[in-house]
C-alpha positions as a printed NumPy array, in Angstrom:
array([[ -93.462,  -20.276,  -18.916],
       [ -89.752,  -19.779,  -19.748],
       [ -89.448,  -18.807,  -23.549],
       [ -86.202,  -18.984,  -25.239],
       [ -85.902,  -18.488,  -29.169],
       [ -84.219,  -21.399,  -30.136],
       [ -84.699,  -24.281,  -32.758],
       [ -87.922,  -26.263,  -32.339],
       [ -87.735,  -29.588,  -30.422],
       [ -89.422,  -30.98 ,  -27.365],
       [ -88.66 ,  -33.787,  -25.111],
       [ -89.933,  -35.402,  -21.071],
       [ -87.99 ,  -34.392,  -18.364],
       [ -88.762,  -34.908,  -14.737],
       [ -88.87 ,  -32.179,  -11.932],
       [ -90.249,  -32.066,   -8.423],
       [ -91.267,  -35.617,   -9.358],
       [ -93.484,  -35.531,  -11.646],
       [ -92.926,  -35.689,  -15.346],
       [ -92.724,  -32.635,  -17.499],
       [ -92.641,  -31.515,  -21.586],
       [ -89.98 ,  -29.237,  -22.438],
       [ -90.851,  -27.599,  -25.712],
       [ -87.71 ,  -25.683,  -27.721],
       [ -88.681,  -23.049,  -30.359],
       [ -85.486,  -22.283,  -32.217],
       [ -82.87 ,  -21.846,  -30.437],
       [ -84.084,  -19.304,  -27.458],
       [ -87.488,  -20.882,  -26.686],
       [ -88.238,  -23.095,  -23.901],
       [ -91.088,  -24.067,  -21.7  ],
       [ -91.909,  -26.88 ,  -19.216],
       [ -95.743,  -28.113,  -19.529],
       [ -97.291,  -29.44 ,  -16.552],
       [ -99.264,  -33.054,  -18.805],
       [-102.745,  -34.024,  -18.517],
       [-104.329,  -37.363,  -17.078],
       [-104.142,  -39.045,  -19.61 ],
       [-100.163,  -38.913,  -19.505],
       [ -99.95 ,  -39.985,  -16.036],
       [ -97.862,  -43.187,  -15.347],
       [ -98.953,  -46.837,  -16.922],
       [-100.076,  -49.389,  -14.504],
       [ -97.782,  -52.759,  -14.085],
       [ -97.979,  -55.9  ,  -14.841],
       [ -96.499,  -58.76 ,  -12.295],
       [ -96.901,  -62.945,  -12.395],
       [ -97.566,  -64.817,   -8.742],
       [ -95.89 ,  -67.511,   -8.126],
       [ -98.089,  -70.283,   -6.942],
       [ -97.345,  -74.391,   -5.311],
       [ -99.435,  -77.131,   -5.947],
       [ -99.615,  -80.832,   -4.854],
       [ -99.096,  -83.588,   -7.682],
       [-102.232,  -85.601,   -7.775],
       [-102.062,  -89.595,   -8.729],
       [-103.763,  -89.045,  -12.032],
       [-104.339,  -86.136,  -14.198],
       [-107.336,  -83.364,  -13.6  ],
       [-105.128,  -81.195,  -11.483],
       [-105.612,  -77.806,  -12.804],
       [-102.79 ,  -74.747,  -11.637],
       [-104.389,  -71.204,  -11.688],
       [-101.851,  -68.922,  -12.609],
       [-102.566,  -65.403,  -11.32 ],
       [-101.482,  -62.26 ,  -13.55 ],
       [-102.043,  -59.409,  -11.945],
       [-102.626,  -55.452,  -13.083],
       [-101.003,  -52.596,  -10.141],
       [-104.58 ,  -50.972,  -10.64 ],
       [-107.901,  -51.302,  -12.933],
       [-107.751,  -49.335,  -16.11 ],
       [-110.664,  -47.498,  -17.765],
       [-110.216,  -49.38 ,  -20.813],
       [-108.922,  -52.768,  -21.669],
       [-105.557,  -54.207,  -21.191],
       [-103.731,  -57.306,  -22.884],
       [-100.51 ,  -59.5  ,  -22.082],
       [ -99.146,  -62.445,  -24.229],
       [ -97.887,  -65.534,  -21.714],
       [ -96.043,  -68.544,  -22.053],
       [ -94.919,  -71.571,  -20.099],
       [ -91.297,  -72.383,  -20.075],
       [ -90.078,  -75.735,  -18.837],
       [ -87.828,  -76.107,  -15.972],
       [ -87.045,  -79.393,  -13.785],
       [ -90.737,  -80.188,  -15.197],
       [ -91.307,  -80.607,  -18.587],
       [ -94.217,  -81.016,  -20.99 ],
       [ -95.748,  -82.478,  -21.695],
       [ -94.787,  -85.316,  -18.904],
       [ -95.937,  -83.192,  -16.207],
       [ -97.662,  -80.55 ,  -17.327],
       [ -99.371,  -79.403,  -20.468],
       [ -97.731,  -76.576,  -22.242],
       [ -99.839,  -73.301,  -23.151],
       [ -99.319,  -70.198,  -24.174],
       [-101.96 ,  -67.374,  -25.061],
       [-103.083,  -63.961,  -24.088],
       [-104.393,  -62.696,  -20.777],
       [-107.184,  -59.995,  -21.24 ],
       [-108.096,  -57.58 ,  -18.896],
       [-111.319,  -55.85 ,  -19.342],
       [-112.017,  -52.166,  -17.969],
       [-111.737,  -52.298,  -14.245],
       [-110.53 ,  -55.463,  -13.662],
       [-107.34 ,  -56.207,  -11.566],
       [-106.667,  -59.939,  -12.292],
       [-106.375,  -62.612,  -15.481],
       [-105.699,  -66.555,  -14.776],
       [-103.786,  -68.579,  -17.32 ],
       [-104.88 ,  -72.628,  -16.411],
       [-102.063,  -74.761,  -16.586],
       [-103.526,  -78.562,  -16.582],
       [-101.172,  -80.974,  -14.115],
       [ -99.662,  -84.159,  -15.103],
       [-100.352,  -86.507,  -12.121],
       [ -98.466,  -89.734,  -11.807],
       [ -97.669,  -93.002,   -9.542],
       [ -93.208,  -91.743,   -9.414],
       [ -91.504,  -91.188,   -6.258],
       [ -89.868,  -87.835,   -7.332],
       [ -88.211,  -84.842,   -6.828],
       [ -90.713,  -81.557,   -6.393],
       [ -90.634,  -80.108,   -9.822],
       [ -91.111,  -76.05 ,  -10.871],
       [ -91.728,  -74.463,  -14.38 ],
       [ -92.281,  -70.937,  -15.539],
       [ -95.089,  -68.735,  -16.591],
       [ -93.499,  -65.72 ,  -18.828],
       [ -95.693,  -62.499,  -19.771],
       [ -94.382,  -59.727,  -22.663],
       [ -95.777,  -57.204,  -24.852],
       [ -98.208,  -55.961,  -22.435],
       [-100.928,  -52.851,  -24.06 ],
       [-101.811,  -49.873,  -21.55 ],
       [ -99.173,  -51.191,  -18.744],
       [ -95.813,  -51.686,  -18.249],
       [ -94.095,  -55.473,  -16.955],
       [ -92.976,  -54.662,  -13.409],
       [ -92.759,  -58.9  ,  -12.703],
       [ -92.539,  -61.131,  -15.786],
       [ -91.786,  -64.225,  -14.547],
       [ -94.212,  -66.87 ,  -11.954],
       [ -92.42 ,  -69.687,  -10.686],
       [ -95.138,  -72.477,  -10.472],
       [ -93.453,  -75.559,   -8.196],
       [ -94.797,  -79.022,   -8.456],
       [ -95.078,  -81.178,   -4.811],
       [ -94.862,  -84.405,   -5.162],
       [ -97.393,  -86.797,   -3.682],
       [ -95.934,  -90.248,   -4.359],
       [ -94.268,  -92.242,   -1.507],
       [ -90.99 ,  -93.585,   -1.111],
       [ -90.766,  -97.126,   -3.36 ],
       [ -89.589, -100.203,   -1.179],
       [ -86.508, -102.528,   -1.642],
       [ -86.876, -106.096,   -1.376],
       [ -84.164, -108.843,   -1.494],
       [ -85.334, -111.911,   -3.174],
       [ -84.378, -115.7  ,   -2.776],
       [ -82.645, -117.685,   -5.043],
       [ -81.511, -121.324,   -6.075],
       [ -79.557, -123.219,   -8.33 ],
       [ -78.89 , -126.721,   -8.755],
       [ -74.876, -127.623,   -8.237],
       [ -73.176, -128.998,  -11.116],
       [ -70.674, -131.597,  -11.132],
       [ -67.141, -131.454,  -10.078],
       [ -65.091, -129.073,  -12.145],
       [ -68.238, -127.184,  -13.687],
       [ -69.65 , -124.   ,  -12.262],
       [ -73.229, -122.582,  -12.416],
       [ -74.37 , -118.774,  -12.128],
       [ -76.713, -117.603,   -9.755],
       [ -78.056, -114.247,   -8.414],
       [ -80.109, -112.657,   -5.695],
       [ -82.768, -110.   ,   -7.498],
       [ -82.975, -106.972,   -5.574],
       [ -86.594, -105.184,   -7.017],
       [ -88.483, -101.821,   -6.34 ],
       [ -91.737, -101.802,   -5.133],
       [ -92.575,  -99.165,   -8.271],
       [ -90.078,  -97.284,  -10.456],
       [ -88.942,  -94.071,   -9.134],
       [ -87.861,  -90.179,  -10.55 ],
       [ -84.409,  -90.366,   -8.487],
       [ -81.768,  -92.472,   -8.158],
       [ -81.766,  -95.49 ,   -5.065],
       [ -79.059,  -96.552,   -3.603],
       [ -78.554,  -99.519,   -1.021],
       [ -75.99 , -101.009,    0.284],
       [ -75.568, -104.988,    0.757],
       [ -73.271, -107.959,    2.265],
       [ -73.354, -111.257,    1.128],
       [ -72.117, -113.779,    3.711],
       [ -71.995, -117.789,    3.789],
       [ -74.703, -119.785,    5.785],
       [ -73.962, -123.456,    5.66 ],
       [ -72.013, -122.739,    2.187],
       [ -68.371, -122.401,    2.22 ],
       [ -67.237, -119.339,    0.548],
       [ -64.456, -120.489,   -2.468],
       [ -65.691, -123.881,   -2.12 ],
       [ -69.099, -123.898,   -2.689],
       [ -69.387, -120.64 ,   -4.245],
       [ -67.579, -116.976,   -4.856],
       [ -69.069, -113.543,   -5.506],
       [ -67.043, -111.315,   -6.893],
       [ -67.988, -108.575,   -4.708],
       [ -69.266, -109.569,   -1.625],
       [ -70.261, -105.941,   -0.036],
       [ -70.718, -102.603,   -2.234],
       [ -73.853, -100.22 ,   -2.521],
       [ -76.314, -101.348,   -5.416],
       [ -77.201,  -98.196,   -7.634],
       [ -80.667,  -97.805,   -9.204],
       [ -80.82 ,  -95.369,  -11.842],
       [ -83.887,  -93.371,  -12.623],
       [ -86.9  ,  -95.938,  -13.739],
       [ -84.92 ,  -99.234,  -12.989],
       [ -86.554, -101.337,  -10.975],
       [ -84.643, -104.53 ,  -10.956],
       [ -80.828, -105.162,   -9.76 ],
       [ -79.184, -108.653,   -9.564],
       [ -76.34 , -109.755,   -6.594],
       [ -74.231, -112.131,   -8.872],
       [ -72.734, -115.124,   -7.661],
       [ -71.093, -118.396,   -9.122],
       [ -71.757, -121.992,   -7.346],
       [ -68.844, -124.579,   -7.682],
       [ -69.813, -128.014,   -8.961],
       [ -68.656, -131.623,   -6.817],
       [ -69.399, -134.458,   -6.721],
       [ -70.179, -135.311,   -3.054],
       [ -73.577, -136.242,   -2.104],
       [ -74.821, -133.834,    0.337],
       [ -77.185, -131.331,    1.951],
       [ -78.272, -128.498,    0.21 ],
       [ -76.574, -125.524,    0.964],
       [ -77.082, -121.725,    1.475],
       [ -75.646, -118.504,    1.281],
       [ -76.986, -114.761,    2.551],
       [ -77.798, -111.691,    1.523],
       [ -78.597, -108.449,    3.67 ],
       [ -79.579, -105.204,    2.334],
       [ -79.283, -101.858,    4.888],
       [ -78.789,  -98.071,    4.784],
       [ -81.594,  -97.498,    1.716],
       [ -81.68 ,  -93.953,    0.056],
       [ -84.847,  -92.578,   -1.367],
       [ -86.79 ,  -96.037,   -0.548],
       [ -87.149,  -98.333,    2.06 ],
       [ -86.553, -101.488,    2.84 ],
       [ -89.66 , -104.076,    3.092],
       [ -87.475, -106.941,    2.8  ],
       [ -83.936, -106.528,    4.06 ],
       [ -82.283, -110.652,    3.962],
       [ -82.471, -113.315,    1.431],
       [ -81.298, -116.723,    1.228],
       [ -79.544, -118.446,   -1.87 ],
       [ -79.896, -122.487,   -2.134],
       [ -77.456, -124.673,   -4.001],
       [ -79.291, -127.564,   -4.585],
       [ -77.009, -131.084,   -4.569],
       [ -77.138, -132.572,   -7.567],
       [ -75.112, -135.713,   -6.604],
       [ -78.086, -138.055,   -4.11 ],
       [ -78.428, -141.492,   -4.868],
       [ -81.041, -143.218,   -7.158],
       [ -84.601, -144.187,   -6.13 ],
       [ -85.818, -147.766,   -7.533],
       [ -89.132, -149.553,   -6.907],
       [ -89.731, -153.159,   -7.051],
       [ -92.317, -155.641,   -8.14 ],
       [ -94.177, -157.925,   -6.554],
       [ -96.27 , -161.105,   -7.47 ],
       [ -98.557, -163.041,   -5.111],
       [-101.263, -164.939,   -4.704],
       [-104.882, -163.048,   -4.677],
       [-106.463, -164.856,   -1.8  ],
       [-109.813, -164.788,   -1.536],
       [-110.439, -162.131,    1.465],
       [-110.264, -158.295,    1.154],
       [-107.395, -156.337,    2.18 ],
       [-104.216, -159.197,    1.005],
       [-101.191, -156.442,    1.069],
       [ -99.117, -156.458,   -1.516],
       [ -96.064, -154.525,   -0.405],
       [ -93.959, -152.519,   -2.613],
       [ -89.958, -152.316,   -1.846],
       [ -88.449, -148.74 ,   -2.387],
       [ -84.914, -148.424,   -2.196],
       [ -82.07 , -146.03 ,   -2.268],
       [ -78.779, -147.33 ,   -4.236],
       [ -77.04 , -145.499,   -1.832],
       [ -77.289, -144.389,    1.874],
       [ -77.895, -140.308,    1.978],
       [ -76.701, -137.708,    4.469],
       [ -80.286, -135.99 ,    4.17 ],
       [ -83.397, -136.656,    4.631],
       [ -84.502, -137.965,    1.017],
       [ -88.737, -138.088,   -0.168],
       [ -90.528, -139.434,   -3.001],
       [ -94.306, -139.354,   -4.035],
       [ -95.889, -142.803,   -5.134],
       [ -99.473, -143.663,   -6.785],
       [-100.831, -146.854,   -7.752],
       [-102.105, -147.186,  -11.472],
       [-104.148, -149.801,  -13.349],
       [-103.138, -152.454,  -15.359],
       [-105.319, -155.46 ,  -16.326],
       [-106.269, -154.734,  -12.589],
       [-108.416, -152.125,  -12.335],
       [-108.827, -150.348,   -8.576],
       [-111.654, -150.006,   -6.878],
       [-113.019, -153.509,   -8.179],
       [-109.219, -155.79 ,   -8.187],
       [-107.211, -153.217,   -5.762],
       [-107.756, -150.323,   -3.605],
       [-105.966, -147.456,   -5.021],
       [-103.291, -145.746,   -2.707],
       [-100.73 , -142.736,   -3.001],
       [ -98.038, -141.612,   -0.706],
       [ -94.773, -139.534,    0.31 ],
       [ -92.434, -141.802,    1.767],
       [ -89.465, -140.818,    3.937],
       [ -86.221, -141.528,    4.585],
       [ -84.011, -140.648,    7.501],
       [ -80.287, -140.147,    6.687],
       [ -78.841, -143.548,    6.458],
       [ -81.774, -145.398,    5.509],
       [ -82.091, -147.167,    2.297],
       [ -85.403, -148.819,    1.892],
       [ -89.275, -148.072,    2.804],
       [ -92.259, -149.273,    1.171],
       [ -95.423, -149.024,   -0.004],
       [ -98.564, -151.355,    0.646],
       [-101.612, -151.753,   -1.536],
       [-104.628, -153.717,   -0.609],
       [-105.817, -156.141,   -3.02 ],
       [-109.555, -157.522,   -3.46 ],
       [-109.548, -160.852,   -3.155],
       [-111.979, -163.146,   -4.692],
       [-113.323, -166.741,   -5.799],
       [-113.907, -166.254,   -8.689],
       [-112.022, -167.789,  -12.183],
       [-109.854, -165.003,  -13.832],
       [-106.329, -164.7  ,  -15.554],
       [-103.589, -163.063,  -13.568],
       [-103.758, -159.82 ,  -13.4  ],
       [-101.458, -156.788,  -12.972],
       [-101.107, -153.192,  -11.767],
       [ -98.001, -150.249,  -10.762],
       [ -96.491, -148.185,   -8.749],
       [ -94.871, -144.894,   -9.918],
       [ -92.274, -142.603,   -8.147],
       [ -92.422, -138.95 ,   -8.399],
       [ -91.225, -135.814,   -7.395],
       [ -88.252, -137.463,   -5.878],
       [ -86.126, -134.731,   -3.072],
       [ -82.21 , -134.763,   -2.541],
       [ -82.543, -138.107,   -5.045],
       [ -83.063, -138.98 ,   -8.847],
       [ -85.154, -141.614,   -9.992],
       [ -83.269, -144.572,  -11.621],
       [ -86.381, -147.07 ,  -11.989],
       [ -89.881, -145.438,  -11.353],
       [ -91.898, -148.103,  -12.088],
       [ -93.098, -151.144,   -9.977],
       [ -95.354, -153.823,  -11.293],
       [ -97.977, -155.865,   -9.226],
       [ -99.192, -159.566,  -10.554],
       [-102.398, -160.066,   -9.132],
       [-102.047, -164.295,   -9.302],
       [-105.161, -166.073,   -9.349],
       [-105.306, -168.806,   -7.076],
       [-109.316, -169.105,   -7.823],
       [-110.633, -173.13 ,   -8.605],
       [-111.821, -173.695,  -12.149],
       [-114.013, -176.587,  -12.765],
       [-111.638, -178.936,  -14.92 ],
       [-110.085, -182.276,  -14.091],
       [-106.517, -182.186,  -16.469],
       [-106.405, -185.669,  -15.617],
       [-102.933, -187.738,  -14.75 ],
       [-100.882, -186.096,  -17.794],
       [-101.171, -182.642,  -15.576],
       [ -99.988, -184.119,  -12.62 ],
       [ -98.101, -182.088,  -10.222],
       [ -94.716, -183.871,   -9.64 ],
       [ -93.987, -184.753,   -5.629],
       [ -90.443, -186.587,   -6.541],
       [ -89.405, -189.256,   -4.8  ],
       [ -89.992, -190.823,   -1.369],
       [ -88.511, -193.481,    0.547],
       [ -90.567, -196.898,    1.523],
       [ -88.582, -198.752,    3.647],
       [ -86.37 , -195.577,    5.536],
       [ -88.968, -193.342,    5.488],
       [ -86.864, -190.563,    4.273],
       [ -88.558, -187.398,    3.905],
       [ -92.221, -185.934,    3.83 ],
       [ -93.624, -184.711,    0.73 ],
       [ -96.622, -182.463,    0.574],
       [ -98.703, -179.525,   -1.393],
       [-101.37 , -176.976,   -0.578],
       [-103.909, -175.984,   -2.78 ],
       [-107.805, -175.135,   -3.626],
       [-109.748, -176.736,   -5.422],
       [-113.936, -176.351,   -6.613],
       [-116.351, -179.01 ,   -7.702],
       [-116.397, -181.007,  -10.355],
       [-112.69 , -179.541,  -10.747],
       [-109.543, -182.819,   -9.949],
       [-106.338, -181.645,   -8.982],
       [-103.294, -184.824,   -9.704],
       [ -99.993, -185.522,   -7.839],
       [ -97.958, -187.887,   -9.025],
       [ -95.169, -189.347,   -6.006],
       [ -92.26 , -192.17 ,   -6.978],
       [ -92.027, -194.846,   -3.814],
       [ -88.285, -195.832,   -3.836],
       [ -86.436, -198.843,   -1.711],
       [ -83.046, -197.27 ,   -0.433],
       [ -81.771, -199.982,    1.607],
       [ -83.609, -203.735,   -0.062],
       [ -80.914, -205.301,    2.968],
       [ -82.221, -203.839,    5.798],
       [ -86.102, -204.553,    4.651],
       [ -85.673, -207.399,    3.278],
       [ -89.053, -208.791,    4.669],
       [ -91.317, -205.424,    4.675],
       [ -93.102, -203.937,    1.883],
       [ -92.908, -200.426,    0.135],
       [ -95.199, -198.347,    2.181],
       [ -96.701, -194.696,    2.572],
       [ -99.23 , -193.157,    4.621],
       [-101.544, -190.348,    1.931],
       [-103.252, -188.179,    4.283],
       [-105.882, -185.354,    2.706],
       [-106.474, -182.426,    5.186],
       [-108.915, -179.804,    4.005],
       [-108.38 , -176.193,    6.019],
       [-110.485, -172.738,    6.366],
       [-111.309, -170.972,    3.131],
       [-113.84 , -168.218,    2.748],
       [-116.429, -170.889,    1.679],
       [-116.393, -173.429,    4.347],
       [-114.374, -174.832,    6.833],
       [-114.239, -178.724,    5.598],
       [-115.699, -181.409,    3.234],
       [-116.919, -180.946,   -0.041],
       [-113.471, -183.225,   -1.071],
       [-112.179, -186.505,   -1.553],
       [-109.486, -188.22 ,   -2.817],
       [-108.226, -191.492,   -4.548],
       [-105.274, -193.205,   -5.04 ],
       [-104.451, -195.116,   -8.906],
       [-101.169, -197.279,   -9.637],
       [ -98.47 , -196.492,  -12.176],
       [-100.589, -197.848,  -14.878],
       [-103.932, -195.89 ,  -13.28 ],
       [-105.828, -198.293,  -12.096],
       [-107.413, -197.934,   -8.764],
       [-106.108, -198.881,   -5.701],
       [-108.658, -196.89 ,   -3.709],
       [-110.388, -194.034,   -2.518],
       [-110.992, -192.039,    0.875],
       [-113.764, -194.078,    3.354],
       [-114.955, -190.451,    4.737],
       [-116.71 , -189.372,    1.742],
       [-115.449, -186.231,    1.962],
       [-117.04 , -185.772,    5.476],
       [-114.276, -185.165,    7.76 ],
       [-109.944, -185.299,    6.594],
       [-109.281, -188.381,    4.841],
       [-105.979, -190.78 ,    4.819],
       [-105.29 , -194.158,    2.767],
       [-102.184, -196.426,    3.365],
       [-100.343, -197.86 ,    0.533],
       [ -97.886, -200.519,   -0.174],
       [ -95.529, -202.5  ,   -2.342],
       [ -95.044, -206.024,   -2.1  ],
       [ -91.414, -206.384,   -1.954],
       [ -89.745, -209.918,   -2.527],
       [ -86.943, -209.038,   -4.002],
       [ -83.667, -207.837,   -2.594],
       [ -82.624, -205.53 ,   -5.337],
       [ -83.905, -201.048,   -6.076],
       [ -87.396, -201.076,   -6.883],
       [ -89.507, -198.213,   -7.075],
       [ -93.658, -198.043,   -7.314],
       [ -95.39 , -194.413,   -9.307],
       [ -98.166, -193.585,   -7.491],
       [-100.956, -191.471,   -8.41 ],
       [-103.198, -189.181,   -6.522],
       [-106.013, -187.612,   -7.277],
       [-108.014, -184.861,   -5.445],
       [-111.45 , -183.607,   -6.087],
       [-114.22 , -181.715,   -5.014],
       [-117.663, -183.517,   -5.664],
       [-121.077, -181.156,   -4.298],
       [-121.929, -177.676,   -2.885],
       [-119.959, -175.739,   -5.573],
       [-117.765, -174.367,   -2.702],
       [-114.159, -173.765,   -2.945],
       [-111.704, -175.824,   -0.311],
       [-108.29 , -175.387,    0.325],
       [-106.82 , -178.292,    0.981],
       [-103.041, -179.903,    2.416],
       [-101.868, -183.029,    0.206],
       [ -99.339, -184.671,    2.365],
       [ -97.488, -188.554,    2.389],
       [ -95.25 , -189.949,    4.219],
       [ -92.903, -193.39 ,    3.618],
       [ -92.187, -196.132,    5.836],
       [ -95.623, -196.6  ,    8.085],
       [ -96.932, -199.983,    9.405],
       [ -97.394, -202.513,    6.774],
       [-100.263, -205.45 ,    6.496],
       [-103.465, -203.281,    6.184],
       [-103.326, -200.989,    2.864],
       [-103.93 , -202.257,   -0.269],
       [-100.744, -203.721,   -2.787],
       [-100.198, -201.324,   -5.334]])
């Protein structure tokens, strides 16, 4: 010891490495104290750093290791805190703070930081774990630097189609090609694109005001738009197209690099159906055909849908329903479509059923609607009597001009009438012959029978009978007529037919024919 007698103070020095007390007594005392255990130096205090990979969803739990130089005999204690840095809480991590307690002889404390997991393409992320105010130890490393991985892959690009329909001349119309992300992502993606003209003509059909650049997708955005503006005309043609092509992606890739804008022509001709009328018949399967026409030749292929719909006919029973696409070739104006009727003998009004056009392609519809009438051409049992007569005209005697004649059907107990006017063109040429006219009845295939089943008779102006077939209906009948004619000067003779079915209850078509000027001397005067 080293004594000097000086004023009283004491303070740590350090000598041969080791730290000493000097004690001053006065002004001439000194001494330097070798200290006990118990002053021997503090144990530090240090944070690891640690990595971990982001899951998908939360549950991810980072251990953070603080760590003591050496065990202690008796209990040590550190206050921590997370700091954000490029991750934040509580978006990807949950922010905690606390204090880490070592017990006597142990070494180590964790501080569990819970993960954020998530589905973002991203940069790897770090925060910080910070320790102060230890007890019993000193801070030797107060800072862990905990670094996120990400897990998520790259999000992919896709060019989409688009179409517009062109206006008319003088108008324009926007349009744009969407260019998506698969997923939003945590940086910024970049691509760049061209747009180029397929079968479109660029400043005729269409401009873009810039046709190349890179596309720029900030943070989260997952939808950019190529805009473009269509020119309007009015010039019936094909649709058109234009491209897009996406290449050189950053931070994504590309799952679909080329898309295709259509401009639609707006300026096709009209589509117009027709209607039809005809007789029923009395087999199945009488086609009615439908006439669907263009009101102007196209340059493109043009298509429209068709369907059949009731009316007072009612499919399966009158018609058999039908439905179509038809087609037509550039240049072609007319197609058309064919529905099967149901005939029948059976006594019923007209009757009447459609056509519609849909869904029409490079064409507008201008009359969608075709109508069928079903006309019944079925017997009834009813004679009208002369008043209903069907009106032949005229025929000639003595030139035998002309051949007058009608086709019909006809039931039993039902009397179809034709009335025919016998007329003498040339009384100076004939002076000596009568009037004449050969009435011939010819009965022809129906779907009941093949012949008879009708008769006929002839009456005179004022209806009285002049006679009737000899047949009986058997086999095709024919009378002769005639005039008497003993006067040179125009004469003219009505003559009255009548035509009717008698047994069986069978429908008969039948041909009503005549025919002037035949021999003379064997028919009966009218």
């Amino acid at each position: 010891m080293l004594a000097f007698a000086l004023r009283s103070s004491s303070r740590r020095v350090a000598a041969r490495g080791r730290v000493w007390t000097a004690v001053a007594v006065g002004a001439l005392a000194l001494a330097l104290v070798q200290p006990s255990a118990a002053h021997a130096a503090s144990p530090t205090l240090r944070v690891n750093d640690l990595t971990v990979t982001e899951r998908n969803a939360s549950g991810l739990v980072a251990n953070v290791a603080v760590v003591l130089s050496r065990a202690m005999p008796r209990r040590v204690t550190v206050q921590y805190t997370t700091v954000n840095g490029t991750a934040k809480a509580p978006g990807d991590y949950a922010a905690r703070s606390g204090t880490a307690v070592f017990p006597a002889g142990v070494k180590k404390a964790v501080v569990p930081v819970a993960i954020k997991g998530d589905l973002l393409d991203e940069n790897d992320e770090k925060f910080r774990v910070r320790i102060s105010n230890p007890t019993r130890a000193v801070i030797a490393d107060a800072v862990g630097v905990i670094q996120i991985v990400d897990n998520d892959p790259l999000p992919q690009l896709s060019a989409g189609n688009a179409k517009a329909v062109e206006p008319n001349s003088g108008a324009t119309q926007q349009m744009s090609f969407p260019v998506t992300l698969s997923a939003p992502s945590g940086r910024r993606v970049s691509v760049s694109y061209v747009v180029t003209a397929g079968t479109a003509t660029a400043g005729t059909d269409f401009s873009v005001p810039v046709a190349s650049g890179v596309m720029k997708f900030p943070a989260g955005v997952v939808t950019r738009h190529v805009a473009m503006t269509v020119l309007g005309d009015n010039l019936d043609e094909a649709n058109e197209t234009v491209n897009l092509v996406l290449v050189n992606p950053t931070n994504a890739t590309l799952a679909t690099s080329a898309a295709t804008a259509t401009i639609v022509d707006n300026d096709g001709p009209a589509l117009f159906v027709g209607s039809t009328s005809k007789n029923e018949g009395w087999t199945p399967n009488n086609i009615y055909n439908f006439n669907v026409s263009l009101s102007a030749p196209s340059p493109q292929e043009v298509r429209v849908n068709w369907a059949t719909a009731n009316g007072t006919a009612v499919a399966p029973s009158d018609y058999s329903a039908n439905s179509g696409t038809l087609v037509f070739a550039p240049g072609q104006t007319v197609k058309t479509a064919s529905v099967a009727v149901q005939g029948d003998i059976a006594t019923e009004g007209h009757e009447t059923f459609r056509v519609n056009l849909s869904a029409p392609v490079n064409a507008t519809i201008g009359g969608g609607q075709g109508t069928a009438t079903i006309v019944n051409d079925d017997c009834s049992s009813f004679d009208e009597g002369s008043s209903a007569a069907f009106n032949l005209g005229s025929l000639s005697g003595d030139t035998g001009s002309g051949v007058r004649s009608r086709t019909d059907n006809i039931c039993v107990n039902d009397a179809d009438w034709h009335k025919i006017s016998l007329t003498e063109d040339d009384s100076s040429l004939f002076s000596s012959r009568d009037l004449t006219a050969r009435i011939s009845l010819n009965v022809w295939n129906s779907p009941a029978q093949t012949s008879g089943d009708l008769d006929m008779c002839v009456y005179r102006a004022n209806l009285s009978l002049v006679g009737c077939g000899s047949n009986g209906g058997v086999t095709d009948e024919q009378l002769l007529v005639k005039k008497a004619d003993n006067v040179f000067s125009w004469d003219s003779t009505t003559v009255y037919v009548k035509v009717f079915g008698f047994q069986n209850n069978k429908m008969n078509n039948y041909t009503l024919s005549i025919n002037g000027n035949v021999s003379t001397g064997i028919a009966p005067n009218l």
